[in-house]
C-alpha positions in Angstrom: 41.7 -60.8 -22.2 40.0 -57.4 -23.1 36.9 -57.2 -25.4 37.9 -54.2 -28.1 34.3 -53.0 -28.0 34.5 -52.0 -24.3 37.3 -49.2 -25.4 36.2 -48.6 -29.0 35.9 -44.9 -29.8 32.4 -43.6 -30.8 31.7 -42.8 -34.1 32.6 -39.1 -35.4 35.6 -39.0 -32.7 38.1 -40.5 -34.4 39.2 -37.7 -36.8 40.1 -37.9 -41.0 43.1 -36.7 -40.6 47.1 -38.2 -40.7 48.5 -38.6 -37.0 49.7 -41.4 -34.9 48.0 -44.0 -32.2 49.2 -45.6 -29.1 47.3 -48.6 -28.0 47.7 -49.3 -23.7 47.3 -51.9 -22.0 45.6 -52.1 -18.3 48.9 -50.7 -16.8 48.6 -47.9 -19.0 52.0 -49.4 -20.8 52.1 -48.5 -24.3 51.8 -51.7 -26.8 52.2 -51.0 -30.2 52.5 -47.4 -32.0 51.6 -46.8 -35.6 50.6 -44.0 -38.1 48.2 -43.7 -41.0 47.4 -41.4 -43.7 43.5 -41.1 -42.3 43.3 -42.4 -38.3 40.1 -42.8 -38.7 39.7 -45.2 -41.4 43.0 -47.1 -40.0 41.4 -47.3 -36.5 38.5 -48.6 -37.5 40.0 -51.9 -38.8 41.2 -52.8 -35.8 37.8 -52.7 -33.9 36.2 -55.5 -36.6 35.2 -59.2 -36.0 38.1 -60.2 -33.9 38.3 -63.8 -36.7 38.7 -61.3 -39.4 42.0 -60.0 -38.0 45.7 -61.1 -38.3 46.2 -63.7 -35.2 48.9 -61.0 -34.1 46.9 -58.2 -34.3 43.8 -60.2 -32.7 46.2 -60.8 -29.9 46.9 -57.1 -29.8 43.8 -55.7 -29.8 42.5 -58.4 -27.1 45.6 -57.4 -24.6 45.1 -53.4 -25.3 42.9 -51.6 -22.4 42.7 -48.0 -24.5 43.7 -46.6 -27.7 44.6 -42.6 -28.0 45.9 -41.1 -31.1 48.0 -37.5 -31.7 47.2 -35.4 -35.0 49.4 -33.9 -37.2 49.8 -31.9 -40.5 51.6 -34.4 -42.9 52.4 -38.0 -43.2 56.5 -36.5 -42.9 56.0 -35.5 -39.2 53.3 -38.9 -38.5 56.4 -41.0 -39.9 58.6 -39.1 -37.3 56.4 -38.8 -34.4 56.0 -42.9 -35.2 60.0 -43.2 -34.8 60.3 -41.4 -31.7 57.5 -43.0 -30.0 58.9 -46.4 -30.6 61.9 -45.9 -29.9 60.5 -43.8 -26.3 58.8 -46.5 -25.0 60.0 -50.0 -27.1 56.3 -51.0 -27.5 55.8 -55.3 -27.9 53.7 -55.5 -30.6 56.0 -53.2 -33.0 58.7 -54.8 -35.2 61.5 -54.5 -33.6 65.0 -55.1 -35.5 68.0 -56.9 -33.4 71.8 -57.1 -34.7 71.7 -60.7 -36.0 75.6 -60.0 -34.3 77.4 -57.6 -32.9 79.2 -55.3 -35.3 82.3 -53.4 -35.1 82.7 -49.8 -36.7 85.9 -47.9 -37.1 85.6 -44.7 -35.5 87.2 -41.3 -35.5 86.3 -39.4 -32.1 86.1 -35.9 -34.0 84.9 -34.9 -30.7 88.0 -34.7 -28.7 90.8 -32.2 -28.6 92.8 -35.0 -30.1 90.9 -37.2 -32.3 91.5 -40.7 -31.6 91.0 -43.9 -34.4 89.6 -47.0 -32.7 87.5 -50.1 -33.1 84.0 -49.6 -31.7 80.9 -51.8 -31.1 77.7 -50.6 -29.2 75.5 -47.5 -29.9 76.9 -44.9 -31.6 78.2 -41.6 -29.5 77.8 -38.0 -30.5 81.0 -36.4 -31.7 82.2 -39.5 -33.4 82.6 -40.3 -37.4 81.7 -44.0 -38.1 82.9 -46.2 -40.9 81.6 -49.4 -41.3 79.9 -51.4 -39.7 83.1 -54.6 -40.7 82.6 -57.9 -40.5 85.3 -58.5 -38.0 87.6 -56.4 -35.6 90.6 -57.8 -37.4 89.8 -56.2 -40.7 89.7 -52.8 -39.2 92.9 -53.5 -37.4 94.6 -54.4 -40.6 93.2 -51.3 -42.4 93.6 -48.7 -39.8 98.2 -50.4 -39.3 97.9 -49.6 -43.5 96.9 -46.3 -43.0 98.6 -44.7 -40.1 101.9 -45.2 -42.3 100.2 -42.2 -44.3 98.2 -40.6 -42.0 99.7 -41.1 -38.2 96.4 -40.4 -36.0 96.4 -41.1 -32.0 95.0 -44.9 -31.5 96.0 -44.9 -28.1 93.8 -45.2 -25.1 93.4 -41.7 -22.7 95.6 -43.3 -19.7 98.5 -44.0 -22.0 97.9 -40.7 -23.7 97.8 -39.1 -20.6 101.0 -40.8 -19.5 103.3 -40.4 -22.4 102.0 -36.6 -21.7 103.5 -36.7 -18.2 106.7 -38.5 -18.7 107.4 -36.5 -21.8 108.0 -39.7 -24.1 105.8 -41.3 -26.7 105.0 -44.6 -26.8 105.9 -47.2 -29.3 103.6 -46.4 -32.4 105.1 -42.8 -31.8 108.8 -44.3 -32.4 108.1 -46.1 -35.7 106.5 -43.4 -37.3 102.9 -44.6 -36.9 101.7 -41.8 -34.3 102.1 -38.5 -35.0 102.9 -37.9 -31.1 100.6 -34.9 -30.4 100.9 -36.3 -26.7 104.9 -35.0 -26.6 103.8 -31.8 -28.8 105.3 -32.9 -32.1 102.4 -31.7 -33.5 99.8 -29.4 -33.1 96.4 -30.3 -31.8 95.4 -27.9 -35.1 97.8 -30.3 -37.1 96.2 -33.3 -35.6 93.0 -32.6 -36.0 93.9 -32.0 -40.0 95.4 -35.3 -40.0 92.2 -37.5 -38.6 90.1 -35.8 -41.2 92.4 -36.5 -44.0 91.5 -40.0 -42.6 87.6 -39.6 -42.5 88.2 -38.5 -46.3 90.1 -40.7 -47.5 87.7 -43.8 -45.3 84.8 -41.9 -46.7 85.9 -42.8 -50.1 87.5 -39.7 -51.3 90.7 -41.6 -52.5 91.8 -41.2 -55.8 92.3 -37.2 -55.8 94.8 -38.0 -52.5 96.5 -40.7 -54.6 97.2 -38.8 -57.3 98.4 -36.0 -55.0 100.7 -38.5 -53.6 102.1 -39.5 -57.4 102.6 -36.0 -58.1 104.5 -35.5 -55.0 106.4 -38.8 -55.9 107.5 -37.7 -59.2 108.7 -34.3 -58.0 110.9 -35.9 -55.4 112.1 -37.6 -58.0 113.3 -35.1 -60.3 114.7 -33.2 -57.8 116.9 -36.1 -57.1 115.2 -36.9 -53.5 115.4 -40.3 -53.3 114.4 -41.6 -49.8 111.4 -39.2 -50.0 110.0 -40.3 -53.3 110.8 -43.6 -51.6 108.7 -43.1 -48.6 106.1 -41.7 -50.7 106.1 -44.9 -52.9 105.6 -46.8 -49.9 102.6 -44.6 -48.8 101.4 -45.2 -52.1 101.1 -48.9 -51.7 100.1 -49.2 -48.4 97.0 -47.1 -49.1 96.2 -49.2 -52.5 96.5 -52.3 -50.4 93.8 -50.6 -47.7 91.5 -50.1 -51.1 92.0 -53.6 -52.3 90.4 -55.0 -49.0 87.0 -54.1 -50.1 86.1 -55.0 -53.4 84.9 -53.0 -56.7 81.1 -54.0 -57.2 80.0 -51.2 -58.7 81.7 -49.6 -61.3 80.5 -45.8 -61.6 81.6 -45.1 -58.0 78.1 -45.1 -56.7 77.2 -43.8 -52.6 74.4 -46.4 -52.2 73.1 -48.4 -49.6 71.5 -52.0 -50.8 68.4 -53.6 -48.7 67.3 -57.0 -48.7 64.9 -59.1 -46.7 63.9 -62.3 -46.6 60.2 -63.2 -44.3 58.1 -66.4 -43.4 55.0 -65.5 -41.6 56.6 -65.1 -38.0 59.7 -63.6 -39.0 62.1 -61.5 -41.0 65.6 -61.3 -41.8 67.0 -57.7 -42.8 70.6 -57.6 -44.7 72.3 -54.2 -45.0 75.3 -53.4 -48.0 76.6 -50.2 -47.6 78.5 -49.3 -50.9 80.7 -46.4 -51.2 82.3 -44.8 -53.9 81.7 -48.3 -56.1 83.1 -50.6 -52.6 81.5 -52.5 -50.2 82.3 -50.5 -47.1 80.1 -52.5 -44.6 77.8 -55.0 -43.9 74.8 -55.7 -41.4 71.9 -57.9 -40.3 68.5 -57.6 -38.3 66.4 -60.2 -37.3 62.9 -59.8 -36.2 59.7 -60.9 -34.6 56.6 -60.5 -37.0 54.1 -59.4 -33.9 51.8 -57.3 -36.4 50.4 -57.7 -40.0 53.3 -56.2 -41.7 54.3 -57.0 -45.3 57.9 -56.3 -47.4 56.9 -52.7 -48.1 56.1 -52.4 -44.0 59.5 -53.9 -43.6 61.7 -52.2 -45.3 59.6 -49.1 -43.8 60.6 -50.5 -40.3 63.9 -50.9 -41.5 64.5 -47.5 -43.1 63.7 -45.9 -39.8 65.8 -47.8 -38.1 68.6 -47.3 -40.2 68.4 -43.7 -40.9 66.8 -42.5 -37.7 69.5 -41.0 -35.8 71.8 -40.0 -39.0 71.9 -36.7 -40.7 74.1 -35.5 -43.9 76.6 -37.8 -45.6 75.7 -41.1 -43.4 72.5 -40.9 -45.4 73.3 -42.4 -49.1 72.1 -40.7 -52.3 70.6 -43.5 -53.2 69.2 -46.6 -51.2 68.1 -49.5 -53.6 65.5 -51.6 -51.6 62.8 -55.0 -52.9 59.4 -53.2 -51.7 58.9 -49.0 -52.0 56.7 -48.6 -49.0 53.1 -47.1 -49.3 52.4 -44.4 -49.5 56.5 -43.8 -51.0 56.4 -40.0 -50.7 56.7 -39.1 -47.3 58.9 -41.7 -46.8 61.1 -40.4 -49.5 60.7 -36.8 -48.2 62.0 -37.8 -44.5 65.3 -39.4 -45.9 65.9 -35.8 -48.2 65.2 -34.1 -45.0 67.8 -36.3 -43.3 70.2 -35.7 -45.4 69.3 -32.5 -47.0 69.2 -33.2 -50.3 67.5 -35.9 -52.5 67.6 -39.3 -52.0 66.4 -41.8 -54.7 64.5 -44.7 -52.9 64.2 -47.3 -55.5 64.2 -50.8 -56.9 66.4 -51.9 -58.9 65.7 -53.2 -62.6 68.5 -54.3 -64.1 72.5 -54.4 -64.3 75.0 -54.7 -62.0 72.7 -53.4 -59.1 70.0 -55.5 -59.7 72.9 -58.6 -59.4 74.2 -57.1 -56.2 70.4 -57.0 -54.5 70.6 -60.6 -55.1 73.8 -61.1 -54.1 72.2 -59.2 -50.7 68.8 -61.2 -50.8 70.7 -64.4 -50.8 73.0 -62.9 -47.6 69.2 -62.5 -46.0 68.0 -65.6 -46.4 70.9 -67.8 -45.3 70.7 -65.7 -42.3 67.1 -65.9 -41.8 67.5 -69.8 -42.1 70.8 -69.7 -39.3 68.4 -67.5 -37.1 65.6 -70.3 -37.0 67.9 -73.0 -36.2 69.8 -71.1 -33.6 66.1 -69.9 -32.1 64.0 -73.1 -32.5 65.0 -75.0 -29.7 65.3 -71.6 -27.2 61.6 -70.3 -28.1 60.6 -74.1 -26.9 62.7 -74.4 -23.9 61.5 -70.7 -22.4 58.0 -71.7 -23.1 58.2 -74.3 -21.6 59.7 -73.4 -18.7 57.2 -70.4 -18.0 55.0 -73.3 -18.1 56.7 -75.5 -15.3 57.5 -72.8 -12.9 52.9 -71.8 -13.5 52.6 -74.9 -12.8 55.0 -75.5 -9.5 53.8 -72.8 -8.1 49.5 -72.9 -8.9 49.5 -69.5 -11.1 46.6 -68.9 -13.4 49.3 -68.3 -16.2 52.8 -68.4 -17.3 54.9 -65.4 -15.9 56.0 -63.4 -18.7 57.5 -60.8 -15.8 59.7 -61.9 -13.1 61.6 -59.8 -10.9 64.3 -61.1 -8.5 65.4 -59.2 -5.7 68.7 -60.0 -3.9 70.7 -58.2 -0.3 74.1 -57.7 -0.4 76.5 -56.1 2.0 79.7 -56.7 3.8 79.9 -57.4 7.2 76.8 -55.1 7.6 78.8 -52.3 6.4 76.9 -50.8 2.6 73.8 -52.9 2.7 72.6 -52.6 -1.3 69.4 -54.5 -2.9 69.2 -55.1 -6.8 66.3 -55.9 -8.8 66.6 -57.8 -12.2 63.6 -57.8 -14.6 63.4 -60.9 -17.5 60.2 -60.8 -20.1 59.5 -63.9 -21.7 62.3 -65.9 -19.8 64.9 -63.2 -21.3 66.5 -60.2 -19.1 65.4 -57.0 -19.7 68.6 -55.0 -18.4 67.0 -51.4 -19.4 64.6 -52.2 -16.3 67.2 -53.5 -13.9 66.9 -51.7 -10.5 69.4 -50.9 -7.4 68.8 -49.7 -3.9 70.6 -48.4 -1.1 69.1 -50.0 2.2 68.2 -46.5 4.0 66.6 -47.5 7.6 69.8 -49.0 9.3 73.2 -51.1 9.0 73.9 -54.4 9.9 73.6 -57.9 8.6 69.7 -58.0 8.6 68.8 -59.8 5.1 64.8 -60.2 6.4 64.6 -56.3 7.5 66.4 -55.3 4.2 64.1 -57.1 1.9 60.9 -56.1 3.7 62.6 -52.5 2.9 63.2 -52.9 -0.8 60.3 -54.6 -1.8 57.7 -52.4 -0.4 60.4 -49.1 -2.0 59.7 -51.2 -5.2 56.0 -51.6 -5.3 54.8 -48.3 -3.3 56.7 -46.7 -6.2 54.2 -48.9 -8.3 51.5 -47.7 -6.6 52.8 -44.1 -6.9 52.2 -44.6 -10.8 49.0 -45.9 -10.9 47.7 -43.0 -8.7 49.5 -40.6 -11.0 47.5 -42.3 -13.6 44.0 -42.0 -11.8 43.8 -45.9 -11.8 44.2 -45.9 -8.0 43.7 -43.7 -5.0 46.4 -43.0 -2.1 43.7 -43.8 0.4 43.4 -47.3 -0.8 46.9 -48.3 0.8 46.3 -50.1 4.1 49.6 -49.4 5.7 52.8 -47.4 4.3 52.7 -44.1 3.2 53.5 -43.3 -0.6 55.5 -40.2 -1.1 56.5 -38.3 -4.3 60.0 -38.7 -3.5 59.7 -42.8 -3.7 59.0 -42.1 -7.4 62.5 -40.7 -8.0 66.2 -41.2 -8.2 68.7 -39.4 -6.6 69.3 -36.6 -9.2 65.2 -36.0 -9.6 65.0 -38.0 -12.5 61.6 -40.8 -12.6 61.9 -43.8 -12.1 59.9 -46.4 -14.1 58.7 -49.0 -11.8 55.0 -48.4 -13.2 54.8 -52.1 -14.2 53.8 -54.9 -12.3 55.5 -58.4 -12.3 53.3 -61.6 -12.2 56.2 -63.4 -9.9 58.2 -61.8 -7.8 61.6 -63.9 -6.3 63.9 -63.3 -3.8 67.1 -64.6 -3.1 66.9 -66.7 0.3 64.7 -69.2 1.7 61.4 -69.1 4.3 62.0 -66.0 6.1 62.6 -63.9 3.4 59.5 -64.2 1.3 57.6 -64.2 4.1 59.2 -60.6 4.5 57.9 -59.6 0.8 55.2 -61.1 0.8 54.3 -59.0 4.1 55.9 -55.8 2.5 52.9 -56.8 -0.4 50.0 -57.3 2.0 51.0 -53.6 3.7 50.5 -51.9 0.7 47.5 -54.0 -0.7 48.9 -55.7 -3.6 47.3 -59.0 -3.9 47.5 -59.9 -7.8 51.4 -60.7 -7.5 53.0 -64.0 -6.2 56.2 -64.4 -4.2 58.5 -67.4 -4.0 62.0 -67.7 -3.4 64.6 -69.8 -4.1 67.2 -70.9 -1.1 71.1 -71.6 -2.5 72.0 -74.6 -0.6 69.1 -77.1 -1.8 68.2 -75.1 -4.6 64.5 -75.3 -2.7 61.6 -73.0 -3.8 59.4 -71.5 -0.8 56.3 -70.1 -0.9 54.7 -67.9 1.8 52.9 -69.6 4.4 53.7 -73.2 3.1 55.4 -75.1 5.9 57.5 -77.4 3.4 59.5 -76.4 0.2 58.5 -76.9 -3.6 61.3 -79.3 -4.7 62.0 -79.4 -8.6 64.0 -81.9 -10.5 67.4 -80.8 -11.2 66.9 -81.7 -14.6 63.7 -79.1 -14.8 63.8 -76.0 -17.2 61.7 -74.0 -14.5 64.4 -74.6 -11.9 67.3 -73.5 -14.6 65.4 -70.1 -15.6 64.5 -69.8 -11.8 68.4 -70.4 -11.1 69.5 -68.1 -13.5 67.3 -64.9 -13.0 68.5 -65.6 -9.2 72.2 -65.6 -10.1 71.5 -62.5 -12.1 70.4 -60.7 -9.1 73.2 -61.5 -7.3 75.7 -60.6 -9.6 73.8 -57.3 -10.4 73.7 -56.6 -6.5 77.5 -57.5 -5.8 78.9 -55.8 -8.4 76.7 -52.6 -7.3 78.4 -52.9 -3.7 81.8 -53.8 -4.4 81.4 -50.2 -6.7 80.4 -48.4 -3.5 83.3 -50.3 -1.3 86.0 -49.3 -3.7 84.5 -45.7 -3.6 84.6 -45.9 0.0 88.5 -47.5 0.3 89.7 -44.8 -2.4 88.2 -41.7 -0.1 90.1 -43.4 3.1 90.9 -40.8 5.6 88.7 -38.3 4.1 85.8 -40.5 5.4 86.1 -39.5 8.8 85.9 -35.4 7.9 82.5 -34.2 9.1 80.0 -33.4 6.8 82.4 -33.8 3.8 80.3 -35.9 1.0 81.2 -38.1 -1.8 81.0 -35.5 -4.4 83.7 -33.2 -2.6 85.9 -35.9 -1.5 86.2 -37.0 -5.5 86.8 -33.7 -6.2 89.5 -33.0 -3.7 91.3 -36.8 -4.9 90.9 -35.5 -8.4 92.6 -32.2 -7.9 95.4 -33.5 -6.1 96.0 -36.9 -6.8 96.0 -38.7 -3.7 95.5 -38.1 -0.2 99.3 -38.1 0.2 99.6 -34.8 -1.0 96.7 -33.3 0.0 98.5 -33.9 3.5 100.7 -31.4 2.8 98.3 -28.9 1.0 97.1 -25.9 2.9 94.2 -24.2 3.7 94.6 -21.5 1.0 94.6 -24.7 -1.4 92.0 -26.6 -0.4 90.0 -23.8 -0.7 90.6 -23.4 -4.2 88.0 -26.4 -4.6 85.0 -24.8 -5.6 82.2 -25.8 -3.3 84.7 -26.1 0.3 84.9 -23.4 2.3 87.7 -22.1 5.1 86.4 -24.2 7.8 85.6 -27.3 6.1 89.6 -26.7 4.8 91.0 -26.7 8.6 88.5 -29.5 9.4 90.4 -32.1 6.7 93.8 -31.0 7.7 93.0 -31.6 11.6 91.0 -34.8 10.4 94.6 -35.7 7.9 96.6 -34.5 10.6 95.1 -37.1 13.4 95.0 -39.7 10.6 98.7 -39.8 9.9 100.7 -42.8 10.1 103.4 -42.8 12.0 106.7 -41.7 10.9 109.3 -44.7 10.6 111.8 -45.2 14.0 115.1 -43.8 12.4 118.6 -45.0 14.5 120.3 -41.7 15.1 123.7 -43.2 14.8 123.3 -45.3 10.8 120.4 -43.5 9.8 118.5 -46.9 8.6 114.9 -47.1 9.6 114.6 -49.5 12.3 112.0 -52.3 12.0 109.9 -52.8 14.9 108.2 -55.9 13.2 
């Protein structure tokens, strides 16, 4: 625990001006983010008699090793250098929103050549127009079947697209009328492309000067005596009423607004989303979070705001967003969302009428799902605790591990020998920090050798940060030398391994933590233990300890152990059945000389198959960029001495003999 005096700035340094602050922690790992209208007057509360303070900010404070802080002109760029920073580096201590569930969206992808309507969960992707988020997939399903009578946008996937393209027939939806059948050239991709943003219009709200166009269009059929038409265009008429009627009228004067609720004990906080357009509810959504600093409603709905509005631009940002607390100061608040948008946005509360009966309707959504979070969380939060606590106390550690990483060998036959690494935080997986390794030094079925290998990659990489940091010194490594190009992947990019675990597990039993644990005393790092849990007894070994550490079966320390173990193992298979499938695809091509994995995709991909690039010639290979005349002859002699053999043929019948 860290004294906040012993990094307190001196007076006069801290400057009266807006900006944002990062506290660190030893590792140099940023812990919490925030703004303020003055930094110096905000900064200064935190360095007061640590009883004065909230518990978590006293927690804060005491676990921060250094507090830095960036200035800037107005509170509009501190409230978006604040976004950006928490979302760079996910600090702890922030409040941090989770999807109380996964929601679907129905999405447009505006970005193709042919747009494409489809059901979508997950972050959202550039080039694509969202609607929702729905309460369930179903209800977008029946929606989107309502509306492709009237507008008939691609919903296939790009393999059937692709081969209903090849074959020259459409598929199914393209036969009754539901698919416009760009694939078969019925229409243009110009046409198309019209056609998915009638949709976004019309899903956007824009529905009754389309409806009336269709009545029109209805009635002139009909005088002109065109029966079946004004007939189809009756139907089209009713199927799209019948889309509207799924969501219902709450708001009478056709209002763009998004409704904000949130209901908060001291610990934590439930957020509930409406979004309302053109008088409907269009969508619905839920956070949940962790109250890890002295934040009230107003900070809340800040939080939330950000969150919600952070990546959107134009039209996804409402006119209006109706929320319980205006956040403090409300200006520059109010000024980021117009400059989100581009025009105005009225951040309010509301006072009375049918909005202010919808926010409750939206507060009482928040607190029945702040009341389902606590009785879905209770009894997890307890069971992690406490078994961080057995697994400290199996093992002699000063203190529960809040970091374990698990390293795990995988391979066939001693052919592709891969490692993976798998991170959990508070006895929950952190997949964002999940590593993988290729074993470089040799092949062969060597489990000991291999995770010497990876866990000294893992922490000289460590050790790599910290000297990049200053907080250590190259010549302090007893054996092992650190290189720059440990620190990186195989496309340049860093790699961020600049955080230590407290317990480190590998997957096997004696043998191979006494291989990490040497890998450890090589490079001097003393401060992390090792243990590793064997699969047949479900034993726990420690290094140097003749006997095992036997848990009860029944132990939550031996379940959290089991699972961040299973983990690894999955994460490692799955990375080296990826590499083996890579390998069976390239087949012959493997044994061309100097040939990588980047040309032989390319030459599959151009070609199709290896079949055919049999009886390609040189002139065509060439035609790959990036493969040259020679390496051309070398993959026809290489196909050419590869080739099965042709099939035994009796002269006299002509039927291919079978020599089985």
């Amino acid at each position: 625990m860290a004294d906040p005096s012993s990094y307190r700035p001196k007076p006069g340094q801290i400057p009266d001006s807006p900006g944002v602050y990062k506290f660190r922690d030893e590792h140099r790992r940023v812990i919490y983010v925030g703004k303020a209208k003055s930094l110096r007057q905000r900064l200064s509360s935190y360095f007061q008699d640590l009883a004065g303070l909230h518990p978590r900010t006293r927690t804060m404070v005491t676990t921060a090793a250094s507090v830095e802080w960036t200035v800037v002109a107005t509170e509009v760029e501190a409230l978006q250098l604040e976004y950006s920073w928490i979302k760079e580096y996910d600090p702890r201590f922030n409040v941090k929103y989770r999807d109380d569930k996964s929601y679907p969206y129905l999405a447009v992808t505006l970005g193709e050549e042919f747009p494409r309507v489809q059901v979508m969960r997950g972050a959202k992707k550039k080039g694509v127009r969202y609607f929702g988020p729905y309460a369930h997939a179903w209800a977008i399903r029946e929606t989107v079947d309502l509306m492709l009578r009237v507008f008939p946008v691609r919903t296939c996937s790009a393999g059937v697209f692709k081969r209903s393209h090849q074959i020259g027939r459409p598929c199914l939806l393209g036969y009754i009328g539901k698919c416009s059948a760009p694939c078969v050239g019925r229409v243009s991709p110009e046409e198309h492309r019209e056609l998915a943003e009638e949709f976004c219009d019309f899903m956007a709200g824009r529905t009754g000067a389309y409806i009336r166009r269709l009545e029109r269009a209805m009635q002139d059929a009909a005088e002109e005596m065109e029966y079946e038409k004004a007939a189809r265009l009756r139907d089209d008429i009713t199927a799209l009423k019948r889309a509207m009627e799924k969501n219902a009228v709450v708001l009478a004067d056709a209002t763009d607004a998004d409704l904000i609720a949130v209901a908060e004990d001291e610990l934590e906080a439930a957020v509930q989303i409406f979004h309302v357009r053109g008088g409907r509810v269009r969508g619905q959504r839920g956070w949940v979070t962790d109250k890890v600093e002295a934040v009230d409603t107003a900070g809340l709905v800040e939080h939330a705001l950000q969150q919600l509005y952070g990546e959107e631009t134009g039209d996804a940002v409402p006119k209006e967003v109706l929320v319980p607390a205006l956040p403090d100061p409300l200006e520059p608040v109010a000024d980021w969302l117009a400059a989100r948008r581009g025009s105005r946005v009225d951040l309010r509360i509301p006072q009375r009428g049918d909005k202010k009966d919808l926010m409750a309707t939206v507060q009482r959504n928040a607190q029945q799902a702040l009341a389902l979070h606590k009785t879905k969380r209770a009894s997890d939060l307890t069971t992690r605790s406490r078994a961080l606590e057995e697994i400290a106390e199996a093992l002699g550690l000063d203190s529960a591990p809040l970091r374990i990483e698990c390293f795990d060998i995988s391979h066939l036959q001693g052919q592709d020998v891969v490692a993976s690494m798998v991170v959990f935080e508070d006895g929950l997986p952190r997949k964002s920090e999940y590593r993988r390794f290729q074993i470089k030094t040799f092949e062969g079925q060597d489990d000991v050798r291999s995770m010497h290998e990876v866990v000294g990659r893992r922490f000289r990489r460590y050790l790599l940060e910290k000297q990049k940091t200053g907080e250590w010194d190259i010549e302090d490594t007893p054996a092992g030398e650190v290189r720059e190009d440990d620190a990186r992947d195989d496309n340049g990019r860093p790699r961020r391994f600049a955080y230590p675990p407290q317990l480190v597990v590998v997957d096997g039993g004696k043998p191979q933590v006494a291989a990490a644990r040497r890998a450890l005393d090589e490079l001097g790092v003393a401060d992390v233990a090792v243990c590793g849990l064997a699969k047949r007894l479900e034993e726990v070994w420690l290094p140097d300890e003749d006997d095992p550490v036997v848990l009860p079966r029944t132990s939550e320390g031996l379940y959290l152990l089991q699972r961040v173990r299973d983990e690894a193992h999955r994460f490692a298979i799955t990375y080296q059945r990826s590499k083996r499938s890579k390998a069976i695809k390239a087949g012959p091509l493997d044994e061309v000389p100097g040939l990588g994995g980047a040309r032989k995709q390319a030459l599959l991909k151009h070609f199709g198959s290896v079949k055919r690039l049999r009886s390609a010639t040189v002139e065509q290979i060439c035609e790959i960029p990036g493969i040259g005349r020679k390496t051309a002859e070398s993959i026809i002699a290489t196909l050419a001495r590869t080739a099965p053999p042709a099939p035994a043929v009796n002269t006299a019948t002509g039927e291919i003999i079978d020599e089985g």
